[in-house]
Every structure is written in structure tokens, then in C-alpha cells.
C-alpha positions as a LaTeX table, in Angstrom:
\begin{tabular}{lrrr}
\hline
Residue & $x$ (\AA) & $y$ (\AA) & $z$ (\AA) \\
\hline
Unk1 & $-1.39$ & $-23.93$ & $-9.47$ \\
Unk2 & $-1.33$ & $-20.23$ & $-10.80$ \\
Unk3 & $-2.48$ & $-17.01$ & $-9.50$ \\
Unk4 & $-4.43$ & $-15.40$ & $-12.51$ \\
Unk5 & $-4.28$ & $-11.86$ & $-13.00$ \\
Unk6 & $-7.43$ & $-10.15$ & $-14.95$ \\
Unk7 & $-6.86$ & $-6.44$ & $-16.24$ \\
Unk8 & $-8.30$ & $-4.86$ & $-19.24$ \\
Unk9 & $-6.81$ & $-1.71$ & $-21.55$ \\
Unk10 & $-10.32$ & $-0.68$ & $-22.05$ \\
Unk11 & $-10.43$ & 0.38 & $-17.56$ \\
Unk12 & $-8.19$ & 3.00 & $-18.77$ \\
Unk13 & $-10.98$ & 4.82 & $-20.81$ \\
Unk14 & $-12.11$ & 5.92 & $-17.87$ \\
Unk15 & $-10.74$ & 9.85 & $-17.71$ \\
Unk16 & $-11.43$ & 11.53 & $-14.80$ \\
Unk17 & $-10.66$ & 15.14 & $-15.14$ \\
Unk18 & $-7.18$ & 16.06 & $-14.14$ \\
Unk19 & $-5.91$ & 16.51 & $-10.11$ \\
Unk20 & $-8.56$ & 13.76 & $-9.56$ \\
Unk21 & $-7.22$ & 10.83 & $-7.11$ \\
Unk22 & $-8.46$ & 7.94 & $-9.05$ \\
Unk23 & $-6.65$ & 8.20 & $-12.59$ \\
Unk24 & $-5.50$ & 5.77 & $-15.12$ \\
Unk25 & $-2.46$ & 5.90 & $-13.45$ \\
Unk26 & $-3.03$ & 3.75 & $-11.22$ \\
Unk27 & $-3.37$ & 1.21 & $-13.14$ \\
Unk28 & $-0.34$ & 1.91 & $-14.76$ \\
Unk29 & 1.71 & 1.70 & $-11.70$ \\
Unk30 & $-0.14$ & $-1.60$ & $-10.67$ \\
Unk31 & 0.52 & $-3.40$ & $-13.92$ \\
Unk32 & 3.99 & $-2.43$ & $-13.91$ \\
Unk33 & 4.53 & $-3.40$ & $-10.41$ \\
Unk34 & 3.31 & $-7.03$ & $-11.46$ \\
Unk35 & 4.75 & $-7.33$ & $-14.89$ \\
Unk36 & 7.78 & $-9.46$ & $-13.50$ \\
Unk37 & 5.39 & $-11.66$ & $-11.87$ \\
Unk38 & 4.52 & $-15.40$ & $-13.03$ \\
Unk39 & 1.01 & $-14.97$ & $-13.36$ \\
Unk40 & $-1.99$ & $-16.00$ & $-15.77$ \\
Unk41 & $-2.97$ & $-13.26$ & $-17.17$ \\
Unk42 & $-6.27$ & $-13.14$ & $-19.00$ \\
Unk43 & $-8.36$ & $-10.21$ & $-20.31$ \\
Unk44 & $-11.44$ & $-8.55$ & $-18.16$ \\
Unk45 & $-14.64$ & $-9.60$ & $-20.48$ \\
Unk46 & $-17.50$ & $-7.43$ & $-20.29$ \\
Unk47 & $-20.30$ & $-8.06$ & $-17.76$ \\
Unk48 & $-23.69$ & $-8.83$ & $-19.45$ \\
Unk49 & $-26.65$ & $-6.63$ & $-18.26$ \\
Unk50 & $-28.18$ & $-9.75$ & $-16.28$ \\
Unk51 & $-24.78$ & $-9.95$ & $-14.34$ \\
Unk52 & $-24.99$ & $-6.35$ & $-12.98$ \\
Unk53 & $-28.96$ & $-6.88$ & $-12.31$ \\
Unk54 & $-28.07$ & $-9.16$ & $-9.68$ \\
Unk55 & $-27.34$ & $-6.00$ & $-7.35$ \\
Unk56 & $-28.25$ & $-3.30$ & $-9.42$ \\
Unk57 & $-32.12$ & $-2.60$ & $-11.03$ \\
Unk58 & $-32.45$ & $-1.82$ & $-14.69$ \\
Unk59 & $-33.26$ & 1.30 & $-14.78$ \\
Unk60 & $-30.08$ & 2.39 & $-12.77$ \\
Unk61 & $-28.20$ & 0.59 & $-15.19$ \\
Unk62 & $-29.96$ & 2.78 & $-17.95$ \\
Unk63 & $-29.58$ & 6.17 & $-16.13$ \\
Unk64 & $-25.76$ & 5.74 & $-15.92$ \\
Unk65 & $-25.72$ & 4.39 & $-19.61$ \\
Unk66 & $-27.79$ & 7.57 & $-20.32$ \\
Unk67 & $-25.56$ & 10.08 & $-18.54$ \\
Unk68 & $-22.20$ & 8.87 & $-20.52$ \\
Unk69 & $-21.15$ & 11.93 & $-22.48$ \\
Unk70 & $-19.84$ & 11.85 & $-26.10$ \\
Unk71 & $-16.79$ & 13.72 & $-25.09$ \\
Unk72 & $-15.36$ & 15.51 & $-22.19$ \\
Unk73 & $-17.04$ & 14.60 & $-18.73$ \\
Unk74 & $-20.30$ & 13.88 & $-17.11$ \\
Unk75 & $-20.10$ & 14.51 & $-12.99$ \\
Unk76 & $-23.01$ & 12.40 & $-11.16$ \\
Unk77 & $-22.17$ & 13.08 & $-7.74$ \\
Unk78 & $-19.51$ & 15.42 & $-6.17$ \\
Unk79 & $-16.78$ & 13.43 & $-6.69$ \\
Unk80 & $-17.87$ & 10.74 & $-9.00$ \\
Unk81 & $-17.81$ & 12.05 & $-13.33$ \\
Unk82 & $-18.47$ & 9.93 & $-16.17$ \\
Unk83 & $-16.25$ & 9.78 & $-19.39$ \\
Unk84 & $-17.14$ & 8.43 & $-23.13$ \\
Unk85 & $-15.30$ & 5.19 & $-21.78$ \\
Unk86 & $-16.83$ & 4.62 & $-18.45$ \\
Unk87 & $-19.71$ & 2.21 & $-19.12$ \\
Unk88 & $-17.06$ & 0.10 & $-20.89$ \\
Unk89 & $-14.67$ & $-0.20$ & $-18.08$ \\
Unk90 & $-16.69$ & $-0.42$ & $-15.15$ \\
Unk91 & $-18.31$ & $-3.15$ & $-16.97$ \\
Unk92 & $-14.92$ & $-4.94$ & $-17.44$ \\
Unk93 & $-15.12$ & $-4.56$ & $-13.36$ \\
Unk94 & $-18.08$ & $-6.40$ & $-12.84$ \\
Unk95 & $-16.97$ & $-8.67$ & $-15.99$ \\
Unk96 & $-13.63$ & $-9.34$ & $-14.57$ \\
Unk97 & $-14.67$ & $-10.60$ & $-11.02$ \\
Unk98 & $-17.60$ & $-12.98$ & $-11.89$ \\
Unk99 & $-14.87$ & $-14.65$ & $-14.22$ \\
Unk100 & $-11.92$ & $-14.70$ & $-11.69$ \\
Unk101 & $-14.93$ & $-16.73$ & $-10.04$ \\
Unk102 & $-15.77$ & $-18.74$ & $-12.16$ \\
Unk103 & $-12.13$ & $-19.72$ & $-13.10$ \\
Unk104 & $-11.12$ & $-19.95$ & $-9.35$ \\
Unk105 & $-13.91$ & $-22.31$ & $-8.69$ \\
Unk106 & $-13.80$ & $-24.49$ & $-12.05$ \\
Unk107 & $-10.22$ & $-24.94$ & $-10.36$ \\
Unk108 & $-8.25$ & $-22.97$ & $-13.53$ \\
Unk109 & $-6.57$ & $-21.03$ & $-11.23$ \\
Unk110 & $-5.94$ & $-21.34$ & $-7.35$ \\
Unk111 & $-6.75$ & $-17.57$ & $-6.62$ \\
Unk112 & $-7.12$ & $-14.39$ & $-8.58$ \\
Unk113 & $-6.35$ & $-10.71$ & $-8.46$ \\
Unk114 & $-8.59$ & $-8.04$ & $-10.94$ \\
Unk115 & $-7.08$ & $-5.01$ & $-11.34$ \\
Unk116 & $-9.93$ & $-2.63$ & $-13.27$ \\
Unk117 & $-11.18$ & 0.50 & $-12.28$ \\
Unk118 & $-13.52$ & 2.36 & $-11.49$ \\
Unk119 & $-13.59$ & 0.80 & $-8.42$ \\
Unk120 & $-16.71$ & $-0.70$ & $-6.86$ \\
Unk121 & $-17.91$ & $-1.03$ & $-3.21$ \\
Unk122 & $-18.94$ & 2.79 & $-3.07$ \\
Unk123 & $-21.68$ & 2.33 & $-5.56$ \\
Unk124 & $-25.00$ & 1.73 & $-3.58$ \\
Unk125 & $-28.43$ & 0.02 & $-5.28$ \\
Unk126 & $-29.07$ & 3.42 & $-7.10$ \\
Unk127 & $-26.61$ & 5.81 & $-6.47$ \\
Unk128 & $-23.27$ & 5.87 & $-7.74$ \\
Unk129 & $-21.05$ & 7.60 & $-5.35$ \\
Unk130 & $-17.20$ & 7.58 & $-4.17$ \\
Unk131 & $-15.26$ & 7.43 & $-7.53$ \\
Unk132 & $-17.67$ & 4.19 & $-8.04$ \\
Unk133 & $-20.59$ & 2.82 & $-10.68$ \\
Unk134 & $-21.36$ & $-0.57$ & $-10.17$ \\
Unk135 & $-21.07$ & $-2.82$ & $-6.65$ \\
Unk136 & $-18.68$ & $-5.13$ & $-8.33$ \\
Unk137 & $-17.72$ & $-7.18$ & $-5.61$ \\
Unk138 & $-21.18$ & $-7.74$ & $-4.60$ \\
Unk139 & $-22.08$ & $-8.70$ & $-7.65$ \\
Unk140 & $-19.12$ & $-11.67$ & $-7.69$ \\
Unk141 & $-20.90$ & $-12.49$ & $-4.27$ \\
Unk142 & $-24.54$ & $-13.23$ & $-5.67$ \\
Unk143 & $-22.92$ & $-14.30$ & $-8.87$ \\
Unk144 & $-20.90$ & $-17.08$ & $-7.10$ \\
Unk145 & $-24.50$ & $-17.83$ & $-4.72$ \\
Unk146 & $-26.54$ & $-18.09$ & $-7.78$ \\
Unk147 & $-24.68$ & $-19.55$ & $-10.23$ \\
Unk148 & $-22.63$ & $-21.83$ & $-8.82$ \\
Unk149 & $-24.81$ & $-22.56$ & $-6.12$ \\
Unk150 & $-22.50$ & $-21.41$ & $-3.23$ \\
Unk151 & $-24.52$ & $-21.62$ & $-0.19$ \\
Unk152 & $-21.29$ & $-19.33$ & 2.31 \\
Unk153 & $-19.22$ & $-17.00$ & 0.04 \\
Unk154 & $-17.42$ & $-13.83$ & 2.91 \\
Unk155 & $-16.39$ & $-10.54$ & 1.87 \\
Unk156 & $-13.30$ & $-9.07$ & 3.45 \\
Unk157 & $-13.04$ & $-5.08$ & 2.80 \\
Unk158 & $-9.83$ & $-3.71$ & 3.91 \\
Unk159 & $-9.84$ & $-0.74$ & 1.99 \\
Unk160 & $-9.83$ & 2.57 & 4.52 \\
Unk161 & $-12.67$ & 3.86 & 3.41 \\
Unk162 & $-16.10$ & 1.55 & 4.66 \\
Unk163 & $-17.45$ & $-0.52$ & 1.70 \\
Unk164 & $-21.06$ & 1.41 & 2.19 \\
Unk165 & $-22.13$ & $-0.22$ & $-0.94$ \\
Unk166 & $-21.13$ & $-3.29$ & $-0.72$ \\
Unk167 & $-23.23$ & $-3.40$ & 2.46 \\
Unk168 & $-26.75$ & $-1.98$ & 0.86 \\
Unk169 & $-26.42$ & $-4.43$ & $-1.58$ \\
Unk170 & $-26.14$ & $-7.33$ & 0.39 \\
Unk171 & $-28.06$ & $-5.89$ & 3.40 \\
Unk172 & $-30.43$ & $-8.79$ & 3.40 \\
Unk173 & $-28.78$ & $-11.58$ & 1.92 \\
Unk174 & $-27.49$ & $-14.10$ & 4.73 \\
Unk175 & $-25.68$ & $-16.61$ & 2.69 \\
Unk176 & $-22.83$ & $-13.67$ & 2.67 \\
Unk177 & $-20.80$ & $-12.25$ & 5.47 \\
Unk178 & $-19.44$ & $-9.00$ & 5.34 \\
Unk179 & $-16.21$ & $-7.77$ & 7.18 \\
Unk180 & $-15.07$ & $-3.97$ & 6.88 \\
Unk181 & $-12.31$ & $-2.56$ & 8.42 \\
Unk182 & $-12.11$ & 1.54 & 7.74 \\
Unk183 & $-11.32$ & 4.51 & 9.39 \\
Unk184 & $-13.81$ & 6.42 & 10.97 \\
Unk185 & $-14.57$ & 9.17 & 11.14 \\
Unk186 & $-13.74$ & 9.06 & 6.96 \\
Unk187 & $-15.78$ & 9.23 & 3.86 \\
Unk188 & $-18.83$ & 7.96 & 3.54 \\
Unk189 & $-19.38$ & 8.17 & 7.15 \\
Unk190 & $-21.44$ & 4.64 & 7.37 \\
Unk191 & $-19.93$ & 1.96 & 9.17 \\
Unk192 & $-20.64$ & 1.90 & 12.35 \\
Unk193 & $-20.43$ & $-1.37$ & 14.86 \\
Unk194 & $-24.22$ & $-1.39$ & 15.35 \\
Unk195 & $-24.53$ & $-1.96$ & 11.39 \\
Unk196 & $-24.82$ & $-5.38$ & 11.36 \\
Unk197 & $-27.08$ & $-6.21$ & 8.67 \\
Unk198 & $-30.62$ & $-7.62$ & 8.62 \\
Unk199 & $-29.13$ & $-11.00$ & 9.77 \\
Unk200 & $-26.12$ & $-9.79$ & 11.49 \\
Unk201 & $-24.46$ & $-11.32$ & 8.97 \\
Unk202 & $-22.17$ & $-7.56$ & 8.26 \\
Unk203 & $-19.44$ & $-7.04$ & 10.87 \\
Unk204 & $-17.86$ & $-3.62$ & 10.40 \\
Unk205 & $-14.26$ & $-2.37$ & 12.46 \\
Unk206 & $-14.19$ & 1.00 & 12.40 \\
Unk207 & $-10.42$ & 1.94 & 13.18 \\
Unk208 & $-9.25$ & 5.82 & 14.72 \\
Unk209 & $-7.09$ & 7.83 & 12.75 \\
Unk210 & $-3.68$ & 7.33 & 13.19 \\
Unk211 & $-3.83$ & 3.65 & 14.00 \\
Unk212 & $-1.03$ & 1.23 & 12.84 \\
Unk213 & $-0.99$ & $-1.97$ & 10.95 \\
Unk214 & 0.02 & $-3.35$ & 14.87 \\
Unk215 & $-3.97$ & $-1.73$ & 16.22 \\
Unk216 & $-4.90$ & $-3.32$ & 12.74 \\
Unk217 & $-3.53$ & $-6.95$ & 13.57 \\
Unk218 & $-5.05$ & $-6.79$ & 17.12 \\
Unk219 & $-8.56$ & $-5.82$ & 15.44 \\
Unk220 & $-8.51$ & $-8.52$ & 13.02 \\
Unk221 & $-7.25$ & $-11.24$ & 14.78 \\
Unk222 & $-9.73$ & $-10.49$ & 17.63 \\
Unk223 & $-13.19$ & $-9.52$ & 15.55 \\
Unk224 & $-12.90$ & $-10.59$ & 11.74 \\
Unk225 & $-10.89$ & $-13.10$ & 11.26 \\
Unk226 & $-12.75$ & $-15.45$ & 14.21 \\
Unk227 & $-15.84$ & $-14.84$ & 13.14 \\
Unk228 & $-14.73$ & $-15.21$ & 9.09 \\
Unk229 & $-13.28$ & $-18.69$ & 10.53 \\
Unk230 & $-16.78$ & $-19.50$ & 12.03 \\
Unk231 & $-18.08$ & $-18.99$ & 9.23 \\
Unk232 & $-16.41$ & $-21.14$ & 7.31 \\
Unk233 & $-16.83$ & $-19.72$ & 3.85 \\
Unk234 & $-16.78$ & $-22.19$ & 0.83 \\
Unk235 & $-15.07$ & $-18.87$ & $-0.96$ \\
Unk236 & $-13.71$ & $-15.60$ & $-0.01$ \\
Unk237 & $-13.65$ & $-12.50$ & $-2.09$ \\
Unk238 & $-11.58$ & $-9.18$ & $-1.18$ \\
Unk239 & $-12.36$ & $-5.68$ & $-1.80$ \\
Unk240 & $-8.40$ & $-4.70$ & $-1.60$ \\
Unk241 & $-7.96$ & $-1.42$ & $-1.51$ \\
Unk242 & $-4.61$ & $-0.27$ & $-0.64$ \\
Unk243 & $-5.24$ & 3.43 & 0.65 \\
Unk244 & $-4.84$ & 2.42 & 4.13 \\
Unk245 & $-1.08$ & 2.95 & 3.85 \\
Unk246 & 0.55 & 5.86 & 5.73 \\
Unk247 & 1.86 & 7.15 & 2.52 \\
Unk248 & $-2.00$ & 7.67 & 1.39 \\
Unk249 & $-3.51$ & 11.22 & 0.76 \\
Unk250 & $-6.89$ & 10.53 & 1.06 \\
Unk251 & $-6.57$ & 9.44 & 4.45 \\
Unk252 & $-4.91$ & 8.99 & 8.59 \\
Unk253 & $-4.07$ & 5.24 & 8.69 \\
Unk254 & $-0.27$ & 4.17 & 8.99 \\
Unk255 & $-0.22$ & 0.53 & 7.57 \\
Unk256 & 3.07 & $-0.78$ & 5.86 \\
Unk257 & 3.10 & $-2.45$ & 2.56 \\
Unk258 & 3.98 & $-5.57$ & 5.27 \\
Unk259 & 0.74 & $-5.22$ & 6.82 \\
Unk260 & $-1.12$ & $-5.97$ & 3.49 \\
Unk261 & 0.84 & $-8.62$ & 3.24 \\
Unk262 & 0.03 & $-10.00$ & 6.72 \\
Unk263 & $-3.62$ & $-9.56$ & 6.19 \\
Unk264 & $-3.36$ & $-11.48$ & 3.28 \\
Unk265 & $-2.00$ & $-14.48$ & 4.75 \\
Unk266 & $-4.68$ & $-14.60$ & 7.30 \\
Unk267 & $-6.99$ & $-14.33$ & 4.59 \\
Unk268 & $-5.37$ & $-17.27$ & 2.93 \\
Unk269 & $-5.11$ & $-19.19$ & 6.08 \\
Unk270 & $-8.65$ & $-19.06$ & 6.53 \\
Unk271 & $-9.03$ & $-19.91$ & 2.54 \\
Unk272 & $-7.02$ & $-23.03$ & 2.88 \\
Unk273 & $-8.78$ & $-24.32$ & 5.78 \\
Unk274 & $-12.42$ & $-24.03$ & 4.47 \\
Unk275 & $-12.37$ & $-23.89$ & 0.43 \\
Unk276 & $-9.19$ & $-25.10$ & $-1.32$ \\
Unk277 & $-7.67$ & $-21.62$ & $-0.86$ \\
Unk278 & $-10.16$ & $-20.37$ & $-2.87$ \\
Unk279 & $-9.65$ & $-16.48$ & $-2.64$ \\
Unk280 & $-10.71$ & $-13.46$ & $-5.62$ \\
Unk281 & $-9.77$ & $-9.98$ & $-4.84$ \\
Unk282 & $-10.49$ & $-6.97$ & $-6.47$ \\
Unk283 & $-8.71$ & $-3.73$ & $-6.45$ \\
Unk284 & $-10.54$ & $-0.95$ & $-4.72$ \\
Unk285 & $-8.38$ & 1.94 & $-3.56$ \\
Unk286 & $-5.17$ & 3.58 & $-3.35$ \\
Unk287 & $-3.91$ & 7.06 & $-4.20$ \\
Unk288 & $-0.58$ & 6.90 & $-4.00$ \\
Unk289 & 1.28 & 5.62 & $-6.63$ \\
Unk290 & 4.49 & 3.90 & $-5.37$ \\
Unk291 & 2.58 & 2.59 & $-2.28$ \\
Unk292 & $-0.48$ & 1.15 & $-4.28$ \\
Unk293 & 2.24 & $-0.40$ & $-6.45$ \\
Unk294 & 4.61 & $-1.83$ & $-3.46$ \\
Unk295 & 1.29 & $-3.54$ & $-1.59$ \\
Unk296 & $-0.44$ & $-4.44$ & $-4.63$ \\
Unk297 & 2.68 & $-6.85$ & $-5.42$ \\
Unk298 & 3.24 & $-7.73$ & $-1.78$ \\
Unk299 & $-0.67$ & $-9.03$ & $-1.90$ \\
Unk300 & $-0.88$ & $-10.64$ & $-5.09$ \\
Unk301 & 2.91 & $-12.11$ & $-3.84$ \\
Unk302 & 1.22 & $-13.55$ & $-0.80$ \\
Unk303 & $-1.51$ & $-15.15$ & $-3.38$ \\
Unk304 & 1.05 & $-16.31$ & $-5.74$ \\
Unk305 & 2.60 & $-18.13$ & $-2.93$ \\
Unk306 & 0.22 & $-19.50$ & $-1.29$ \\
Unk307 & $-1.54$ & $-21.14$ & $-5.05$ \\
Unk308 & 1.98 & $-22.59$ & $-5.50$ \\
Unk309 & 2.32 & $-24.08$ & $-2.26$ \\
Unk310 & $-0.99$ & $-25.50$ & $-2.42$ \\
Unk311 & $-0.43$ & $-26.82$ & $-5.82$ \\
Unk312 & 2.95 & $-28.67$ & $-4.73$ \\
Unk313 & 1.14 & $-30.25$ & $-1.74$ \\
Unk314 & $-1.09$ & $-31.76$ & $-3.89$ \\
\hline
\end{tabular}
């Protein structure tokens, strides 16, 4: 069975205003970096209002709608701006996961990668913040509780910056556990051990600048991954940002593109031992072209793999 890939030309509306670190560009390089790939490759759709009210109130929805300029650039926090085409793309985000969910469960695909941007797990109830709108991510979380009556879905965040948003969205919702790895001290500065949710149900790994993908392994395999596995999760999703690599400007972490791909696996192993493999990640971060393009394909290679493998078992 297939890895399906879900992208959209319309995430490329979104303009940020030049020297910014999260351009179209990246995109670009990701799509290009998968273009030899044998994937199923289907078109974002456009999240309907209701979807993004399942982590986000109305009026937020209508402020951001509301602050969308006609040309040029809107900025809503100090590093976050809005362009005539943002509303459009970040709802292809939010579109773009809950159907990589609903395919991956319906059993169309054995796993999915969505490549859209803005990215997501920034973006907190009412505040958009860190380059992000709307808690995608989250959102694919209650989607998957609510409409498909998933009773364990996990979250695994290995971008390096902590998924702040993804956390105050799903603060208080037990049926999800929440793993972050991140450096600290980094951007947004939240993150901390002692966050552990109201049901200490949110595990977060803060990891010290300058740490390798080896200090990165050890953490896993001795915090997240054992308690992901105890879990057992009837689906995983993954906020993948890539920004952890050592080639990254934004910040101190020295992973390889091979380290992605490790973490992958043990994503997957964990996938294939307690839902069918059943794994939907979502690009996050990564600011650096040629690395976000080398890991992106050595994840999504990992996924590829491990939906073809499962499919010839069968």
C-alpha cells in the first residue's frame, strides 16, 4: 500500500515579506526533493469553518479572516504577517491533514505526508504566533477523536522549536498524548518537563543546545517512545519539522538527515505494533533549504517503506 503525499499550489500564496525564514521556497525544495518518489499524490482541500472550530473559536477565525490585506502584508505578531493568500493556504493546512486522516484510516493509503505551509503547532487558541495561524495538527487530533471515533490518537513533535500550541489546544483533552522534543532554551520558551498537561497526558523533552541526534536517540528511546508504546495509540500523527538539523539557522541542534530517518522508524515501529502502521505527518519547520529537502525525503522514504512492506506482508 502507498504513501500519499497531499500538497496544494494555493500554500504558496502565502508571501511573507522577503529575508523571512519561512518562504514559498520551501516548499519548492520539498516538492522537488519528492518528485522522483512513487507516491499518491492528491490535492490539499480546504478545511471547512467547523473543522478549524474544533481547536479554534469563531471569532478568532474571523479576526484573522478580517486582518488579510488586499495586497502587500498584514504583520499580527512580531514575526508572524498575513498576505492576500494566507487564509487560503493555511486552510489547505488544516484541510490537508483531516483528509490524510481520513484516507489513512478508510485504509486508502498506509501513511501520509502534507506538505502545506504556514505551518501549525505555534498557533495557540487565540493567538497566532511563530510563522503560524491555525493548530493544524491538533485539529487532525480532535478531528480523528470526533469523527471517527478514535478513543487514543499520540502526537509526536520533533520539530526544534516546542509545539506551544499544539499543547494549549489539547491541554485538557486526555484521549491525546503529546510528545515534544525541542531545544530549550529556544523560541517560544514553553516546554518545560513539569508541563504535563491537565491529565499528564503532554510529555515534553527539552534538549540543550548543541546536542546530537546520538543525546536525541538516548532521549527518545528512554522518555517518548516507552511511554508512546504504553500508550498504545490506535493512530499517530507527526508535527515534522526538520529545523533540528545542524545545518539549521534558526537554531543549536546537530541532527543528521539520518537521525530523521531513525526517528521515523521508531515512530513506525510503534505504528505497526498498535494501529496498522497508521502514521500522518505534517510538515512544520525547516529553514534551510537543502537540509529540509534531504530529511524531508529521508522521512517520507522511511514511510514509503514501511506502507510497502506492510502491504506485501499482507
Amino acid at each position: 500500500m502507498t504513501t500519499a503525499f497531499f500538497t496544494h499550489p494555493d500554500c504558496d500564496l502565502h508571501q511573507e515579506p522577503p529575508g523571512h525564514p519561512e518562504q514559498s521556497a520551501r516548499l519548492v525544495a520539498v516538492r522537488a526533493a519528492l518528485a522522483d518518489m512513487d507516491l499518491l499524490r492528491l490535492d490539499a482541500p480546504l478545511a471547512r469553518e467547523a473543522d478549524v472550530m474544533r481547536c479554534h473559536p469563531a471569532q478568532y477565525i474571523a479576526r484573522i479572516r478580517a486582518a488579510v490585506p488586499a495586497q502587500g502584508w498584514a504583520q499580527i505578531d512580531g514575526d508572524t504577517y498575513l498576505a492576500p493568500g494566507s487564509m487560503q493556504a493555511a486552510l489547505r493546512g488544516v484541510g490537508g491533514v483531516c483528509a490524510a486522516v481520513d484516507l489513512v484510516l478508510a485504509g486508502g493509503a498506509a501513511n501520509a505526508f502534507v506538505a502545506t505551509r504556514p505551518p501549525g503547532h505555534h498557533a495557540e487558541g487565540d493567538t497566532a504566533m511563530g510563522f503560524c495561524l491555525f493548530g493544524s495538527i491538533a485539529i487532525a487530533a480532535k478531528h480523528a477523536l470526533d469523527h471517527h471515533a478514535l478513543s487514543r490518537v499520540a502526537i509526536v513533535d520533533f520539530d526544534v522549536h516546542h509545539g506551544n500550541g499544539t499543547q494549549d489546544l489539547l491541554w485538557d483533552e486526555p484521549r491525546v498524548r503529546f510528545a515534544s522534543s525541542h531545544q530549550m532554551p529556544l523560541y517560544p520558551g514553553s516546554g518545560a518537563t513539569h508541563e504535563v498537561g491537565a491529565h499528564r497526558q503532554i510529555i515534553n523533552l527539552p534538549l540543550p543546545p548543541g546536542s546530537t541526534g546520538a543525546d536525541m536517540r538516548a532521549a527518545y528511546s528512554a522518555h517518548i517512545l516507552p511511554q508512546i508504546d504504553a500508550f498504545a495509540p490506535e493512530l499517530i500523527l507527526i508535527s515534522a519539522g526538520f529545523d533540528a538539523h545542524r545545518d539549521d539557522p534558526l537554531a543549536n541542534l546537530n541532527w543528521a538527515t539520518t537521525d530523521f530517518a531513525w526517528l521515523t522508524a521508531q515512530i513506525c515501529d510503534l505504528a505497526d505494533r498498535h494501529c496498522a502502521g497508521r502514521v500522518v505527518s505534517a510538515l512544520e519547520g525547516g529553514y534551510d533549504l537543502r537540509a529540509l529537502a534531504a530529511s524531508a525525503a529521508a522521512h517520507v522514504t522511511v514511510l514509503k517503506d514501511r506502507g510497502h512492506d506492510r502491504y506485501a506482508s499482507q
